[in-house]
N, C-alpha and C positions, 0 to 999 in steps of 0.2 A: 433515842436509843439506837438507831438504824445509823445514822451519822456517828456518833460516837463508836461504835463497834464496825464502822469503816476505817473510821482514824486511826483506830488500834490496828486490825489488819494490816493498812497499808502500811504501818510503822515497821509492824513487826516483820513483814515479808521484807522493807527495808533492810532491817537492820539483817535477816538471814543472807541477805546480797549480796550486803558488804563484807560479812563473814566469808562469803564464798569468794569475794575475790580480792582476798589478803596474800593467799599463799603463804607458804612454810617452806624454808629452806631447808631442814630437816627431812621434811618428808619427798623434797627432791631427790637428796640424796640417795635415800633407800631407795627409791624408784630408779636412779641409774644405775646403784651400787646391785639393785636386784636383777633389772634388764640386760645391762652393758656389761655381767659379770665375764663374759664369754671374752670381751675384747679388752684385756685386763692392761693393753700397751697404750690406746688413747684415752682412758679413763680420766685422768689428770687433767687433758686439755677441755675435755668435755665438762666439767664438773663448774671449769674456770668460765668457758662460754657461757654457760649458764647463769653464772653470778653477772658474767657483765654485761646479759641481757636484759638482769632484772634491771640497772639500773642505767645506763645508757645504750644504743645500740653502735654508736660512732667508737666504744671502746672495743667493739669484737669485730670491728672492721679493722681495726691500725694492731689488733693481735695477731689475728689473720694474715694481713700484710706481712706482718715481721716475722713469723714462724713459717711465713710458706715462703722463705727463701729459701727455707733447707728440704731440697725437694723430698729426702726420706720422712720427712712430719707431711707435705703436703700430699703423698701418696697416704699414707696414714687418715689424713680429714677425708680424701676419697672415698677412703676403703672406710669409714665410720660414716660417710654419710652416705653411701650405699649400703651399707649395713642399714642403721636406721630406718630406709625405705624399708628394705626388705622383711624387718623385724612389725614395721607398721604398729610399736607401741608406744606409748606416754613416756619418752625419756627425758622430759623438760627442754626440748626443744622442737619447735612446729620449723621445717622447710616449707618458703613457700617458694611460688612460682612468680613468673608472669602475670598471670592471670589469678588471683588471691583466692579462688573459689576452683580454680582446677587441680585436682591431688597431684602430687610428681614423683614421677616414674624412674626418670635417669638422674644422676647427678647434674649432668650437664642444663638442665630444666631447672637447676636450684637457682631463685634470683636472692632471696635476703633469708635471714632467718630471726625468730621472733623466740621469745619462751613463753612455755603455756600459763608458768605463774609467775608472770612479773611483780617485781618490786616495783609498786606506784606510792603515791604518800596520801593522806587519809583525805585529801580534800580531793584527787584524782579520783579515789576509791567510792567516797561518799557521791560524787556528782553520777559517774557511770551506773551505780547502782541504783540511783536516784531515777534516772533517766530510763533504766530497765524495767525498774518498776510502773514507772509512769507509762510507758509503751504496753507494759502487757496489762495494765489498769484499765486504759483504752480500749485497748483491743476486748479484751472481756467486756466491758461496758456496752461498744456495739453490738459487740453477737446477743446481750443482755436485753439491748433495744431494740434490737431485729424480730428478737422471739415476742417480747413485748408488743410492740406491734402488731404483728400476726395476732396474739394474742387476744387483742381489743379489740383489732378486726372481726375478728372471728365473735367476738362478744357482740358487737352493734351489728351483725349480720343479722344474729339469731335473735336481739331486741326490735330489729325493725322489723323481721320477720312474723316475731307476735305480736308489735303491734298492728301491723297493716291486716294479719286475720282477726283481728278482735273488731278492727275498723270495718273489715268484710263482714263480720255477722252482726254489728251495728246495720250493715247498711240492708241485710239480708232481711231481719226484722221492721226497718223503715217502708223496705219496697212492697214487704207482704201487708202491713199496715195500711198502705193507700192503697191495696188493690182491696185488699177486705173491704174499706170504708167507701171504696168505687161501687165495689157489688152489691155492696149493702143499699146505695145509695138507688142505682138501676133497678132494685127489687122493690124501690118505691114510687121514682120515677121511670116509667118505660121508658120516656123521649129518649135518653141518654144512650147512647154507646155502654154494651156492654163489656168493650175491652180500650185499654190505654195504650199510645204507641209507646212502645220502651225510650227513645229519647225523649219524648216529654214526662216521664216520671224522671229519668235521669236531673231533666233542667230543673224539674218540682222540687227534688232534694237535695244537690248540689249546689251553691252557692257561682256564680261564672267565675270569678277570682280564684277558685279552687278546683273546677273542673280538671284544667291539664294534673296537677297534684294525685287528684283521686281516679286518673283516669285507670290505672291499674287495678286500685280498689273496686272499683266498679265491675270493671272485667270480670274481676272472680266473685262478684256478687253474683252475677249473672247467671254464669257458667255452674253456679251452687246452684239456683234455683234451676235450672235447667235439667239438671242431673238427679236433684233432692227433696224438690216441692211440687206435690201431685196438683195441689189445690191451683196452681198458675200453670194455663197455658199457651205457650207461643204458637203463635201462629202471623199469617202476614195477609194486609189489609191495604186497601187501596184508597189514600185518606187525600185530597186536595188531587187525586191526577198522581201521587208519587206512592209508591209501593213502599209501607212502614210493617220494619216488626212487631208485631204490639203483645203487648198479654191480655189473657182473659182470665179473671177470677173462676172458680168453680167451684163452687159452694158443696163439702163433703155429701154425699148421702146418705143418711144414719137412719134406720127407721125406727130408732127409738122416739119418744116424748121428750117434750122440754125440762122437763121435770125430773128427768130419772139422775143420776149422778155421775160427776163428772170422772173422764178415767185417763190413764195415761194411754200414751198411742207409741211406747216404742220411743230410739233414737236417732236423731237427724245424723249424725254423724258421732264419729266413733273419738274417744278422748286420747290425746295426743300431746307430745311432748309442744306442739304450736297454741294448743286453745285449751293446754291443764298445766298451770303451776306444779313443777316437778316435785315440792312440797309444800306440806298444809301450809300458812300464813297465820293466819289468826283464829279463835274457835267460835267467831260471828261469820255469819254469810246474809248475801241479800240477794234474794232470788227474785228475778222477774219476768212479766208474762205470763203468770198465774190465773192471772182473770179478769176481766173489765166489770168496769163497777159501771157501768151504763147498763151492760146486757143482765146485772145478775139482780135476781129477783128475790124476796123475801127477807126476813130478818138475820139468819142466824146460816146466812150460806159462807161465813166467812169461816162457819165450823167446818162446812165440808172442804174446805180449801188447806185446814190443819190438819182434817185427817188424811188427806190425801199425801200430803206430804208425810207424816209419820207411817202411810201404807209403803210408799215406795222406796223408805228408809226403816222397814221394818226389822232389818238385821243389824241395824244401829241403835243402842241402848245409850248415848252420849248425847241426844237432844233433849234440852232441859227447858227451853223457853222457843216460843212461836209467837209473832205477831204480825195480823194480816193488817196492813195498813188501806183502810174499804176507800180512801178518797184518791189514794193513787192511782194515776192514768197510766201508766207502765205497770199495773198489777205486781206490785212489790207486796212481796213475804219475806220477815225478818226472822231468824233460825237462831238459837244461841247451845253451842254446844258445851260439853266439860272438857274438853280441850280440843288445840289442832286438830288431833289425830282424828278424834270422830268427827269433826269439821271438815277434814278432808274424805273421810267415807260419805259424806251428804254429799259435798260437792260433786264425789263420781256418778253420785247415783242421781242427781239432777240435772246437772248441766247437760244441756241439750238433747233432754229428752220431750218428747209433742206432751202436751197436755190440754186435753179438751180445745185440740186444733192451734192450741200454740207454740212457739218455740218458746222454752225456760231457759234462761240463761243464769248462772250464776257468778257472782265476785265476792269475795271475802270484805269483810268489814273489820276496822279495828276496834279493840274490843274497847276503850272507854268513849268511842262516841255511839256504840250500841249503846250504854250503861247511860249515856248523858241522854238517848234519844227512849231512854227506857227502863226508867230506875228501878222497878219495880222486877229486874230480870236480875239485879245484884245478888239479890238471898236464894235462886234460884238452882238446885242441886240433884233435884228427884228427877231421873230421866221418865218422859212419856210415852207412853204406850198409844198404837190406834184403839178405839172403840170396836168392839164386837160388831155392834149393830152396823156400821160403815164400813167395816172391813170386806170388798168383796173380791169374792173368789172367782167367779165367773161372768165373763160377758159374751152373749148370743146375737151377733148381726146378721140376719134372715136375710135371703132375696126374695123379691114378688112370689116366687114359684118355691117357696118353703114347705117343707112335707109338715104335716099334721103331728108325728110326731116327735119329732125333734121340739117343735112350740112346746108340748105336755112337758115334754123331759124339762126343758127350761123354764119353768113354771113350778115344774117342782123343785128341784134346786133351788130356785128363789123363793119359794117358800122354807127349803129345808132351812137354807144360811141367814136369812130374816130371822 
């Protein structure tokens, strides 16, 4: 269709071309009989010039000749083509000069004279027009691909842009993952160092063939956890004789019980046209870093893991299916909404918010490999509510030196909302 409704355009500005440059000897006339009416004595010769510039120019050269013996006609072409200047309108004939682009002033500066609608024959007419058209066809087509260009530019700026922060909190999550697994590991062996030099996690998770590539990624991995992550920190260590930066894990301090329930902690960072699809995608999501199924204890903790999620998407009515998947090592929760839209409300209200010390991150899923990975979410329509009894309102973290009553009051309230 795009080609075909090119073809037709450029036929048709064609043929408007050719139109325009037929000329009418009719309508010359009115134009000099309108203009020239003032100098009603060389009218005649002017009208003749005219005709026999449409059709040779060697014939108003050998007129010219033979009428300018009689110098009363040749003071007459003077006095008409000083006139003409001075008039500076379309009388069907152009003076030119010299120089074909510089206008002329005096008589004496006239070298040839042309008419503005020559008579040509349709094969002169069709090629010229042919050749205009093709000229300004070009020309439009590059300034078409100039903008174009820019255009895509500016598109693979803002693709490479998201992807190298999506690759940044990939690697954000990687780095937090081996210091956790470090400190976990120190809290059971003492022998061990309890911090890592930063380029040795670097080489732990980079690949050497890919280093220089991600060395930028890296960078603002770094610079995020520096800036965003209380639980890591830098400091500098004297390892072999050579001064490294390293990080220390630092394990939150919550003086609650193991037991008590898990809550969100707030978010890492704020949602943005780099790390949030500017519209919903699909009405599945797959959220991860929910929870580790090594740490979590008991039967039925994969409930507290749904309700936590319908707590912090409590003002979305569009979540119809939850499924925690308990063997996954990336703590993947699968969400099924009644459309986009509420899809995209879960997505703001999760992605990248701490939970129970983790970073959550979310991607959209498309919805029949939800359906293929969960068929049982097909007939699924009745939006979920949290539970009463999980739902909670309040959390109290004491210091050592906690007044007595402030404890009562939080004691009661956790008795009221129980």
């Amino acid at each position: 269709m795009f080609l075909l409704t090119a073809a037709c355009l450029f036929f048709v500005l064609l043929g408007l071309m050719y139109l325009r440059m037929r000329g009418s000897g009719a309508l010359e006339v009115d134009n000099v009989s309108k203009y020239l009416g003032e100098l009603p004595i060389w009218f005649p010769w002017s009208v003749k010039v005219q005709k026999l510039l449409k059709i040779n120019e060697n014939h108003v050269s050998s007129f010219l000749s033979v009428q300018a013996q009689n110098k009363s006609f040749k003071g007459l072409i003077n006095e008409s083509l000083d006139w003409i200047i001075q008039k500076g309108q379309d009388v069907g004939i152009r003076l030119m000069g010299a120089v074909p682009d510089e206008p002329v002033t005096k008589v004496s500066e006239i070298a040839r004279l042309e008419s503005t609608h020559p008579k040509m024959s349709f094969t002169c007419r069709f090629r010229r027009a042919f050749f205009t058209i093709i000229n300004r066809v070009l020309l439009i087509a590059v300034v078409a691909g100039c903008v174009w260009s820019v255009v895509c530019y500016v598109k693979y700026r803002w693709r490479r842009d998201e992807t190298e922060t999506r690759q940044m909190y990939d690697m954000v999550e990687r780095i937090i993952d081996v210091m956790k697994t470090h400190g976990e590991a120190c809290q059971e062996n003492q022998d061990l160092q309890p911090y890592l030099p930063i380029p040795h996690v670097r080489d732990s998770l980079v690949q050497p063939q890919d280093r220089s590539k991600m060395k930028k990624i890296w960078e603002r991995a770094v610079s995020f956890l520096s800036a965003n992550e209380s639980r890591i920190r830098t400091e500098t260590q004297r390892i072999g004789g050579a001064d490294f930066l390293v990080w220390r894990w630092i394990q939150p301090s919550l003086n609650c019980d193991k037991g008590s329930s898990k809550v969100w902690q707030g978010k890492a960072f704020p949602l943005d046209r780099r790390n949030s699809p500017p519209n919903s995608l699909t009405p599945c999501l797959k959220i991860r870093n929910m929870f580790d199924p090594v740490m979590e204890v008991g039967e039925n903790w994969d409930l507290a893991i749904r309700e936590a999620i319908l707590e912090k998407c409590s003002d979305n009515d569009g979540i119809v299916h939850i499924a925690v998947d308990k063997t996954s090592r990336e703590g993947c929760v699968y969400v099924k909404c009644l459309s986009a839209e509420y899809s995209g409300k879960a997505f703001k209200a999760l992605h990248g918010s701490w939970f129970d010390g983790k970073l959550v991150t979310v991607k959209y899923l498309r919805l029949d490999r939800y359906h293929q990975r969960f068929p049982q979410a097909q007939g699924c329509s009745t939006p979920l509510k949290a539970s009463a009894e999980h739902f909670h309102l309040f959390q109290f973290t004491f210091l050592k030196t906690g007044n007595l009553q402030e404890k009562m009051f939080s004691s009661a309230v956790f008795v009221v909302f129980s």
